[in-house]
C-alpha positions in Angstrom: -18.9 -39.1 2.5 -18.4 -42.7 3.9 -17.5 -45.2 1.7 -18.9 -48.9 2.2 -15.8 -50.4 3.1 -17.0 -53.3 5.7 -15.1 -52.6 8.5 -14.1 -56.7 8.8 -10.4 -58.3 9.7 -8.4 -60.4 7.4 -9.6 -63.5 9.3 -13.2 -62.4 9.4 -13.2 -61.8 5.6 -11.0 -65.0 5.3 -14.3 -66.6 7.2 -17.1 -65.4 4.9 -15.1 -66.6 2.2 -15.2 -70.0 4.1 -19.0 -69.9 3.8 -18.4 -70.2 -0.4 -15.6 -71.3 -1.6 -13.6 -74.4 -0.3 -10.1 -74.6 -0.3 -7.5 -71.8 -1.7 -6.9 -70.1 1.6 -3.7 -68.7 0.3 -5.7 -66.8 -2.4 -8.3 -65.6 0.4 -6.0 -64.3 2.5 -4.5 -62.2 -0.2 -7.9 -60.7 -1.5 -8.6 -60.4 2.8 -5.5 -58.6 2.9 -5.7 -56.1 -0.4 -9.6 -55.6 1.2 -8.2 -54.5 4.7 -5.6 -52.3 3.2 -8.8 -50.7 1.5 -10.4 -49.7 4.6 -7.2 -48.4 6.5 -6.3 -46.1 3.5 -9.5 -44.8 3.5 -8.7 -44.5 7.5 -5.9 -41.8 6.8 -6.0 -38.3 6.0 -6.3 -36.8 2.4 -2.8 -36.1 1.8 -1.6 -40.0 2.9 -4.2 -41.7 1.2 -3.4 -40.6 -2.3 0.3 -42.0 -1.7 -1.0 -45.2 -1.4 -2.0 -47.4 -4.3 -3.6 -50.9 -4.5 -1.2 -53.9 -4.7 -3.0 -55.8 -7.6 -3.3 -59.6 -7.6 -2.4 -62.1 -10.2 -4.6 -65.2 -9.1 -2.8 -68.7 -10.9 -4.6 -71.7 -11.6 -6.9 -74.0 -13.5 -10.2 -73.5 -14.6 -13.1 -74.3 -12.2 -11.0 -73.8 -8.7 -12.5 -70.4 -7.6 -10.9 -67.5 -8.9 -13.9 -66.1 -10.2 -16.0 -66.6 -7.0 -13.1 -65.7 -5.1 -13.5 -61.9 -6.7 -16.9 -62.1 -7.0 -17.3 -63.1 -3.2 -15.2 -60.4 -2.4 -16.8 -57.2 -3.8 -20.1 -58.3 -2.6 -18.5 -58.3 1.2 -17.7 -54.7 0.5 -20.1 -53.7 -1.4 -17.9 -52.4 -3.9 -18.7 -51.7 -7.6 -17.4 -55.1 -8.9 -17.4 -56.6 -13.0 -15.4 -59.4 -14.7 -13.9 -59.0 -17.9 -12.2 -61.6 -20.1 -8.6 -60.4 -21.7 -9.3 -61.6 -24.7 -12.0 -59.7 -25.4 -9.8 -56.5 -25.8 -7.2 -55.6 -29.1 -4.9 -53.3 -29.4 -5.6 -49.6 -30.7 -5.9 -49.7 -34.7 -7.8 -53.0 -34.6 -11.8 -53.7 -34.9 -12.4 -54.7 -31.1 -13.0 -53.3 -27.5 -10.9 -50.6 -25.9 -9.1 -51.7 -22.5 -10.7 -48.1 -21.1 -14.2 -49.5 -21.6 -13.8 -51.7 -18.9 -13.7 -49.0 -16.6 -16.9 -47.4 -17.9 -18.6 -50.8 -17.3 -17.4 -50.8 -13.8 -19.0 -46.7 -13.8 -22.0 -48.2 -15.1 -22.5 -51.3 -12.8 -21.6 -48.4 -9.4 -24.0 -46.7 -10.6 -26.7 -49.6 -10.6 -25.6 -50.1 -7.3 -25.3 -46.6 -5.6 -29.0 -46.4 -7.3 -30.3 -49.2 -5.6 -28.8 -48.5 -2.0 -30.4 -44.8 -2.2 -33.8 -46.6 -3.3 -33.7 -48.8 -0.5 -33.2 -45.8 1.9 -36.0 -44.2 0.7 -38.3 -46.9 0.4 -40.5 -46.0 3.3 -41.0 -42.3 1.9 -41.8 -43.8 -1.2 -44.1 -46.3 0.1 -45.6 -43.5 1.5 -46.2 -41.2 -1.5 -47.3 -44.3 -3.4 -49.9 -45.7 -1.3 -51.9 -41.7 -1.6 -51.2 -41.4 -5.3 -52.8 -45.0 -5.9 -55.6 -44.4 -3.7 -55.9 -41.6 -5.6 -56.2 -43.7 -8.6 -58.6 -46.3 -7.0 -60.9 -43.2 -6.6 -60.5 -42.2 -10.0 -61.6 -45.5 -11.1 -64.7 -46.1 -8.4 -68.4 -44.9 -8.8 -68.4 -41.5 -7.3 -71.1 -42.0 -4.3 -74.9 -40.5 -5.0 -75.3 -37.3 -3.1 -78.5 -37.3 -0.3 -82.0 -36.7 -2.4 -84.1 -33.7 -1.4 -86.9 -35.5 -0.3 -84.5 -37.5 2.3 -82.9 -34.8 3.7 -84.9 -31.7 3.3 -86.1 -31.0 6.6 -82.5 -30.6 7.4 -81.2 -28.8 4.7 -84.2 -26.1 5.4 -82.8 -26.2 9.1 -79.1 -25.8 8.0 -78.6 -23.0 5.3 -74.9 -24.0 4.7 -76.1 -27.7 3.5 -78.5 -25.8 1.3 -75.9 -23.9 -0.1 -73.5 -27.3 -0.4 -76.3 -28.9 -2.7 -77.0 -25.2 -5.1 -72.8 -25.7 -5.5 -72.4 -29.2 -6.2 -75.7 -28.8 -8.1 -73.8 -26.4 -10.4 -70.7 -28.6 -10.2 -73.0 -31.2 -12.1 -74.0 -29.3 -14.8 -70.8 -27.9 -15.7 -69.7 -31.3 -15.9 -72.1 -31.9 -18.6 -70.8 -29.7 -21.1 -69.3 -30.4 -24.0 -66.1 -28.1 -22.8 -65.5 -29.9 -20.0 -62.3 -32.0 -19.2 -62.1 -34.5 -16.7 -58.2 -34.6 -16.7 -57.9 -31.2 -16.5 -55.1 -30.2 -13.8 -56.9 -27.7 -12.4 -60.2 -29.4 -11.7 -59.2 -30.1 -8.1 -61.6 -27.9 -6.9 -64.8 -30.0 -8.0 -63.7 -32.5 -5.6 -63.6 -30.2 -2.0 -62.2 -32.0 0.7 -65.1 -32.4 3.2 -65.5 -34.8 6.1 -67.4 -37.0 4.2 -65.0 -37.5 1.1 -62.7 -37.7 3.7 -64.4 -40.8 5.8 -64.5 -41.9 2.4 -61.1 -42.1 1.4 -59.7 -43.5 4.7 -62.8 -46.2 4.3 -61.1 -47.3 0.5 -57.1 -46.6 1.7 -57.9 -49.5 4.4 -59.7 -51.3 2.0 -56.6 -51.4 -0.5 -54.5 -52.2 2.3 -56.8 -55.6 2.9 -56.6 -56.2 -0.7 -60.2 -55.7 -1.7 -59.2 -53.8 -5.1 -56.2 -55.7 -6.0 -58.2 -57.0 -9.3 -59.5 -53.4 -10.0 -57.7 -51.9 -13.2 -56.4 -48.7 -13.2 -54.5 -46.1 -14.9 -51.0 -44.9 -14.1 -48.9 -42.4 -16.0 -45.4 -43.4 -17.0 -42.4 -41.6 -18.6 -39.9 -44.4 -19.9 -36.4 -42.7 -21.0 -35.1 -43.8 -24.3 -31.2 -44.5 -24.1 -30.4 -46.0 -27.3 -27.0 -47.2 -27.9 -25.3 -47.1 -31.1 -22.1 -48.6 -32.7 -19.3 -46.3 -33.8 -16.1 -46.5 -35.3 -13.3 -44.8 -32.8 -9.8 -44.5 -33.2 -9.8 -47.5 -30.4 -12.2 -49.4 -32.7 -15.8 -50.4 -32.6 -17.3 -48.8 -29.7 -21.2 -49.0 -28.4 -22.2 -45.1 -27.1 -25.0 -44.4 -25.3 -27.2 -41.2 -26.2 -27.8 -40.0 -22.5 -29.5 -37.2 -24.1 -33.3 -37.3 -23.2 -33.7 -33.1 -24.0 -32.9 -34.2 -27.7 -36.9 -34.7 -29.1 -37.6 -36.8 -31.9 -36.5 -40.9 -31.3 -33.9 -39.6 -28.4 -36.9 -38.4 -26.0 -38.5 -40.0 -23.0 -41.8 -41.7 -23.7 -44.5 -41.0 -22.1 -48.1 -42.5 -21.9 -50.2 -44.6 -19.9 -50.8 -47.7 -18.7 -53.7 -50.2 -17.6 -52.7 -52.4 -14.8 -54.4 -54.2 -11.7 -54.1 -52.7 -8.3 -51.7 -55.9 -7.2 -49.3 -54.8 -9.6 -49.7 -51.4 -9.8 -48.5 -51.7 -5.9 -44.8 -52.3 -6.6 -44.5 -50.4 -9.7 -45.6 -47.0 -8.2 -43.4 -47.6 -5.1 -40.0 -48.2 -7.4 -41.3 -45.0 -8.9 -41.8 -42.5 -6.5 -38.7 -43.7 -4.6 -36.8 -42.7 -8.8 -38.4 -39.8 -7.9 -36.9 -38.8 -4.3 -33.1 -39.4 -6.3 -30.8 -36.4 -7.3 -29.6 -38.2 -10.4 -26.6 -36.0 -10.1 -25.4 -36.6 -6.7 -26.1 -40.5 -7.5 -23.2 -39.9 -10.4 -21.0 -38.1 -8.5 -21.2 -41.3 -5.8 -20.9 -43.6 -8.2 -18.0 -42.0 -9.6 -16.4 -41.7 -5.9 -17.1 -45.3 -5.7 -15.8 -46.9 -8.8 -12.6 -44.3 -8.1 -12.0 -45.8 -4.6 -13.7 -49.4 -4.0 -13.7 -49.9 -7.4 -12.7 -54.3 -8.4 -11.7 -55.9 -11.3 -11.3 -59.3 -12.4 -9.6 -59.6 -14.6 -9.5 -63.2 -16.5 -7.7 -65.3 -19.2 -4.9 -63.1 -18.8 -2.7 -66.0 -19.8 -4.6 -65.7 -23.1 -3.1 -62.4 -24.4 0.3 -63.3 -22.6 3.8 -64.3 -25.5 5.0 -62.1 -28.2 3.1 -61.6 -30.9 4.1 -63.8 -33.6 3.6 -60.9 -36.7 0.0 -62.3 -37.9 -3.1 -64.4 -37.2 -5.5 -63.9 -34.5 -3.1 -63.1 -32.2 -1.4 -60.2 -33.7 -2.4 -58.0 -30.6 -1.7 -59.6 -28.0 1.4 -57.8 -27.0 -0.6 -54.5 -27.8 -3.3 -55.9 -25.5 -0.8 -55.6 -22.4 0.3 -52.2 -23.1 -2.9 -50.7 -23.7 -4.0 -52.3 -20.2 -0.6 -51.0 -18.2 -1.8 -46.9 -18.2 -5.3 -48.6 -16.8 -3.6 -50.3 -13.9 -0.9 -47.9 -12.9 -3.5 -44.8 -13.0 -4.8 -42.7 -15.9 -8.6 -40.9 -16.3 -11.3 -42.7 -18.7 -14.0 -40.3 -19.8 -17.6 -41.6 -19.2 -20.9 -40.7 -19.5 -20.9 -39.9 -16.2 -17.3 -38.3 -16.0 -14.1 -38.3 -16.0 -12.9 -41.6 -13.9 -9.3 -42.0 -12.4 -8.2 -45.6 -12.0 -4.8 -45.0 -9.8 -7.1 -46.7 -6.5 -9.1 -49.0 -8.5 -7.9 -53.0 -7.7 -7.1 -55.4 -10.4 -7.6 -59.2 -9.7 -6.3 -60.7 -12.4 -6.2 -64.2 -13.0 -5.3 -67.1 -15.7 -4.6 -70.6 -15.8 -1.2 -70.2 -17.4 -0.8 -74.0 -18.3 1.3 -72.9 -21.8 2.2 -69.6 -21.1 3.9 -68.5 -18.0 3.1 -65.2 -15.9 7.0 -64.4 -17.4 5.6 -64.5 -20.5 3.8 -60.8 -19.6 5.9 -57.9 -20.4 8.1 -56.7 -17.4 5.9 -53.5 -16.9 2.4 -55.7 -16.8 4.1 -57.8 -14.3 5.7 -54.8 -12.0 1.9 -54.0 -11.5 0.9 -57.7 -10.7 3.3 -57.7 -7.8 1.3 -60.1 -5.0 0.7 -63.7 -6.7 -0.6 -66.8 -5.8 -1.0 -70.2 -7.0 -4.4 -71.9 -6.6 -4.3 -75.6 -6.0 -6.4 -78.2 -8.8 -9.0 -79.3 -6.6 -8.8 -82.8 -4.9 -12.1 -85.7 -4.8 -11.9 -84.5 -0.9 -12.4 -81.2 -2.2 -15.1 -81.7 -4.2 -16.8 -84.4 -1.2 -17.2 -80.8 0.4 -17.7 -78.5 -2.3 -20.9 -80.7 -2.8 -22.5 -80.2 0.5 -21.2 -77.8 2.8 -21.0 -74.4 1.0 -23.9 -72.2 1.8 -24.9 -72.8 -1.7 -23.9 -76.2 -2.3 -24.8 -77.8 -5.7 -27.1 -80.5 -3.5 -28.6 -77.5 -1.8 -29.5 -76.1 -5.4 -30.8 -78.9 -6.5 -33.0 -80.1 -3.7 -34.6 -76.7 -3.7 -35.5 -76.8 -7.1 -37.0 -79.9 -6.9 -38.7 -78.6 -4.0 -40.7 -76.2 -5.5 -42.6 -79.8 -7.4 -42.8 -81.1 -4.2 -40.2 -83.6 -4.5 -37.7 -84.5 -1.6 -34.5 -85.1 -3.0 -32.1 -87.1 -0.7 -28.3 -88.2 -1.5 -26.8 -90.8 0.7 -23.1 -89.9 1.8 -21.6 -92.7 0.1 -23.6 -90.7 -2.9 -21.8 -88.0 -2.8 -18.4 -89.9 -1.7 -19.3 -91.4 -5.2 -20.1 -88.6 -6.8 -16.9 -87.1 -6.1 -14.9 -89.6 -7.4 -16.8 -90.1 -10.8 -15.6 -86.4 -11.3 -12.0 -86.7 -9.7 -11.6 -89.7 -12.4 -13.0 -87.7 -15.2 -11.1 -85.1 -14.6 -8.0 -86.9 -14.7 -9.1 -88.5 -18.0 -10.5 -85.3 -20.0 -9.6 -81.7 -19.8 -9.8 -80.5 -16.4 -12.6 -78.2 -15.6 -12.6 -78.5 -11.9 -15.8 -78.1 -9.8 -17.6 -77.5 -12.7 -17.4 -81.3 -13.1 -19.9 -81.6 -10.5 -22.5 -79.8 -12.1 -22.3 -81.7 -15.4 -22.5 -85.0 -13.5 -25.6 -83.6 -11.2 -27.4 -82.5 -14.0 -26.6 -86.0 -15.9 -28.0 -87.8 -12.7 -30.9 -85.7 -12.1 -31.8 -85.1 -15.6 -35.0 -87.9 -16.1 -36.0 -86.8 -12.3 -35.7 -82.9 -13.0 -37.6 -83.6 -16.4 -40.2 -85.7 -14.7 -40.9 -84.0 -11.8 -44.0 -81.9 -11.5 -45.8 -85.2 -12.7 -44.3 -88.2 -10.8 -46.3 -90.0 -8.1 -43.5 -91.1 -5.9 -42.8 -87.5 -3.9 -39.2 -88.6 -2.0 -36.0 -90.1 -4.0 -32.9 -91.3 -2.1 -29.6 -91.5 -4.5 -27.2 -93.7 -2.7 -24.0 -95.1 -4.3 -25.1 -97.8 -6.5 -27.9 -95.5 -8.0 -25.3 -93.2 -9.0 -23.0 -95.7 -10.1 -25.7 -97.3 -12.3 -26.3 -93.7 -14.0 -23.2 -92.4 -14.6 -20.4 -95.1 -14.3 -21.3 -96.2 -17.9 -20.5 -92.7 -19.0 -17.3 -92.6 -17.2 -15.9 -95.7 -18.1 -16.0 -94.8 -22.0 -14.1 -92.2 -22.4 -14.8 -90.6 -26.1 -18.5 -90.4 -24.8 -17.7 -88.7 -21.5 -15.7 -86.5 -23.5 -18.6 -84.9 -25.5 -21.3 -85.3 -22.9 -19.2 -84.9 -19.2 
């Protein structure tokens, strides 16, 4: 079975990265590097690849400089099941809180969302297929049958062709069966009344093409549904509170799959019957197996506010666990098996990015054995008013970019001058250096500050194209700056 590793160098990966994330190209080429070495194990035979293990990252730096999008980035270049977790959100066995192993049933969970929607894509066009006779099936269903030709029209040619005749005695009959009291229109085995001449035929190619053109999209139909019910509930484990899912749809009562139907227009009923059928064409068990395989070999981690749960514990308080915290997580990273829903899971391949700003504890604050399985580190850099000049404009999804296309969609044209955004950048350099830190997410609190009557206004003003230059943004936001208590509680 392939595994979708993208087969891309360190400097390509290092360049789709570019496309993102500004900056930081020490952390890029290490998460290039740990990628690559993903694809060449998977390059060797069996009995080599297992001797190989991940070298896990320890990412170091302040808030807002990348880390996360660094990771995030990442997995989706390899397509690899990918989730973030927060360190703190974890205690130590004995305590009320989340078990370190659930994070790998999350990352089961998320490869399974993802094998799921690979395999649907591939068989898209045998769904589409399937769909488009089951809803012209429906349509049918829901049309006026046609009237069938009158005696006096067509008797000189029934009496000429015996086989009509007979025709017309047999859907005569059909006719009055259907008037009985007994009869049942949704009957499975009722396909009979319907016999698939060339008339009914020409009939149904004549109302396919017209549901292709879209002459029955407002025509409401009926479509049966089965919905599986997969309730979780909460439960106390040895590891603490836990949420379980009852996978169990063969249970009956509250636990089974509903099923029923449902009125919808032809429009919508297009989409729905096509995710559907292609549900349908899925082995649910192969799909769990992959996703298994997946999460087991491409499987990434992040890993965050590790810093958070770093020290000794001091004995009480909140922070009594800490020290647990790290212990419980060391089986996790060298390689033990989680039980899931979906198996068992072993986490010897799966990569840890782990990452923290570590501005009052230090990564020697971890114990020695957490920190033997962090062995590649690097130190990201606190982002520079150059820095965020470029962050502004020239990732593929620049903040500008988002914002003009939002805009957009009012039909407003939303300009920024480049002494703008040369402004812009230092309003958030300064407050930055004033206030807490927060990086690049500086610039989105000073957009939205700027933007904020425009945004509001929008879908109503008259005047359809806006230009910010410098002393527009000065005149908004250089009052804020300046007083530093305020910018504190609204920057």
């Amino acid at each position: 079975m392939s595994l979708p590793i993208e087969e891309l160098t360190p400097r390509q990966i290092v360049a789709e990265l570019d496309r993102y994330i500004v900056g930081q190209d020490a952390a890029k080429r290490a998460v290039a590097v740990a990628l690559r070495n993903r694809y060449r194990r998977q390059q060797l035979s069996p009995a080599d690849r297992d001797d190989i293990l991940p070298k896990n990252i320890l990412m170091i730096g302040p808030t807002g400089v990348g880390k996360t999008e660094i990771a995030r980035r990442l997995a989706q270049l390899a397509r690899a099941p990918f989730i973030k977790v927060e360190a703190t959100k974890f205690t130590e066995v004995g305590y009320v809180g989340r078990d370190v192993e659930s994070m790998i049933r999350d990352l089961a969970a998320s490869a399974v969302r993802l094998v799921e929607r690979e395999r649907m894509d591939a068989a898209r066009p045998r769904a589409e297929e399937r769909a488009r006779e089951v809803l012209l099936d429906l349509v049918l269903s829901e049309l006026p049958r046609p009237k069938t030709r009158s005696k006096q029209k067509g008797g000189a040619e029934t009496e000429k062709n015996p086989l009509k005749r007979q025709a017309q005695e047999v859907f005569g009959a059909i006719e009055d069966y259907e008037q009985q009291d007994f009869f049942d229109p949704f009957d499975d085995d009722d396909e009979w009344l319907e016999p698939q001449t060339e008339t009914s035929q020409k009939r149904r190619r004549k109302i396919a093409k017209e549901i292709e053109q879209g002459k029955h999209d407002d025509l409401e139909i009926e479509i049966y549904v089965e919905e599986t019910s997969n309730p979780f509930v909460q439960v106390f484990t040895p590891q603490g509170l836990e949420e379980m899912g009852l996978d169990m749809p063969n249970l009956g009562g509250p636990f089974s799959a509903k099923s029923g139907t449902r009125r919808m227009k032809v429009r919508d009923a297009k989409a729905f019957l096509i995710d559907q059928e292609a549900r349908k064409l899925i082995d649910a068990h192969s799909l769990h197996r992959e996703a298994v395989l997946r999460t087991e070999q491409t499987g990434i981690i992040f890993l965050d506010e590790l810093d958070k749960v770093a020290g000794k514990s001091g004995g009480s308080g909140p922070d009594v666990s800490r020290e647990g915290v790290q212990r419980d997580l060391l089986p996790i990273i060298e390689g033990s098996t989680v039980a899931s829903k979906f198996g068992p899971i072993r986490t010897d391949h799966i990569l840890f990015i782990a990452a923290g700003a570590f501005h009052i504890a230090k990564p020697s604050d971890l114990i020695p054995e957490l920190q033997g399985r962090l062995p590649i580190r690097v130190e990201l850099a606190t982002l520079s008013e150059d820095d965020f000049r470029r962050i502004l404009n020239e990732p593929q999804n620049a903040m500008v970019k988002q914002y003009q296309m939002l805009l957009d969609v009012d039909g407003v044209d939303v300009e920024f001058t480049s002494e703008a955004l040369d402004e812009i950048a230092r309003l958030a350099s300064e407050v930055n250096s004033k206030t807490e830190n927060i990086g690049a997410r500086r610039l989105h609190t000073l957009l939205e500050r700027l933007l904020e009557d425009l945004l509001f206004e929008a879908p109503e003003v008259e005047k359809r194209t806006h230009v910010f230059d410098a002393e527009r943004v000065r005149d908004r936001l250089a009052g804020l700056v300046d007083d530093t208590d305020l910018s504190r509680y609204i920057l």
